[in-house]
N, C-alpha and C positions, 0 to 999 in steps of 0.2 A: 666197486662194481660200476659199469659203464653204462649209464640211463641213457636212450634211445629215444626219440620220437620224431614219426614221420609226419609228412604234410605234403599239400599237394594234387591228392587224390579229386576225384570229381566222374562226370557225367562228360563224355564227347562222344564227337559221332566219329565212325570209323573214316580211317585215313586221318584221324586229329593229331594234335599233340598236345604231349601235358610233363610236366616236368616234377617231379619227387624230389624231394628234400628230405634229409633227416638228419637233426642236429642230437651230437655225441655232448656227453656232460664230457667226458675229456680222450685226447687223441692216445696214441700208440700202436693202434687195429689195425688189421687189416678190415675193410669195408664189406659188406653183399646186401646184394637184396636178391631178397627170394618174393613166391606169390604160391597164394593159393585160393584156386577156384574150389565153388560148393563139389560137394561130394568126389573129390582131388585129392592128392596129396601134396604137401607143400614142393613148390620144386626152387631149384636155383634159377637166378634171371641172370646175375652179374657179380663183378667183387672187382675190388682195384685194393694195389698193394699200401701199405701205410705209406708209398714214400709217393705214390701217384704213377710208378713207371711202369708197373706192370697190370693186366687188367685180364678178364676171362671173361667170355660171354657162352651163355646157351645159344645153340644153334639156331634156335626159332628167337630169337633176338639179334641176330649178327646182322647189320648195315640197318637194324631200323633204331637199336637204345645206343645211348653212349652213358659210362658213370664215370665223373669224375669227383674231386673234391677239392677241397680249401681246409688244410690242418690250420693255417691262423686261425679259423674259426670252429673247426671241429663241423666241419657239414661235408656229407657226402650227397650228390646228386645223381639220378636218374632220369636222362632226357631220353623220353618214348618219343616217338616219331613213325608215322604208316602205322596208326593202333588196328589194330585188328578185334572183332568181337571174343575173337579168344583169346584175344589179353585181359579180360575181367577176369578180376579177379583181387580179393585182396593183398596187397604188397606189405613187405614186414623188411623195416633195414634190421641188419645183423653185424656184430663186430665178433673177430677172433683171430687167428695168427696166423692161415695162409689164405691163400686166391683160391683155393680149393672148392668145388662146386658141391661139397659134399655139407649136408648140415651140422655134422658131427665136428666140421672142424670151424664153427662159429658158437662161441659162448653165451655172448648177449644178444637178447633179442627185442624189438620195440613191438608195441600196441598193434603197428601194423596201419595201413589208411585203403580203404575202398578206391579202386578205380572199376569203371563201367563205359564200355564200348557199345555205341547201341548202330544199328545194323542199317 
């Protein structure tokens, strides 16, 4: 089973940036991170493929996140950029077998880390 944990997280003011880490106990995944705001339901943000070449983003993240990774080390990244107040929200990286935005096709899931845009 593939232990997950994210870091990262924090306090910016909007238009900041903040960059998400979450390091894999071991690779083969396909990558995501998802978020969820209080009273929300989890939704998708991003996923890149286990080899790095392919990648999907949600529409209200397209030109401002980018995810990449480093399989030498089992880390996959999330660089926010133009945060907006409704990007708070808690993030959770995910591993599973496609780029799929859907949560049912991600198995493992980590702790998750707090990010907060403040206005």
């Amino acid at each position: 089973q593939v232990q997950l944990v994210e870091s990262g997280g924090g306090l910016v003011q909007a238009g900041g940036s903040l960059r998400l880490s979450c390091a894999a106990s071991f690779g083969g995944y396909a990558m995501a991170w998802f978020r969820q705001a209080p009273g929300k339901e989890r939704e998708f943000v991003a996923a890149i493929s286990w080899g790095g070449g392919l990648t999907n983003f949600a529409d209200f993240v397209k030109g401002r996140f980018t995810i990449s990774r480093d399989n030498a080390k089992n880390w996959v990244y999330l660089q926010m950029n133009g945060l907006k107040p409704d990007d708070t929200a808690v993030y959770y990286c995910a591993a599973g077998r496609s780029i799929s935005g859907s949560r049912d096709a991600f198995q493992y899931w980590g702790q998750g880390t707090q990010v907060t845009i403040s206005s």
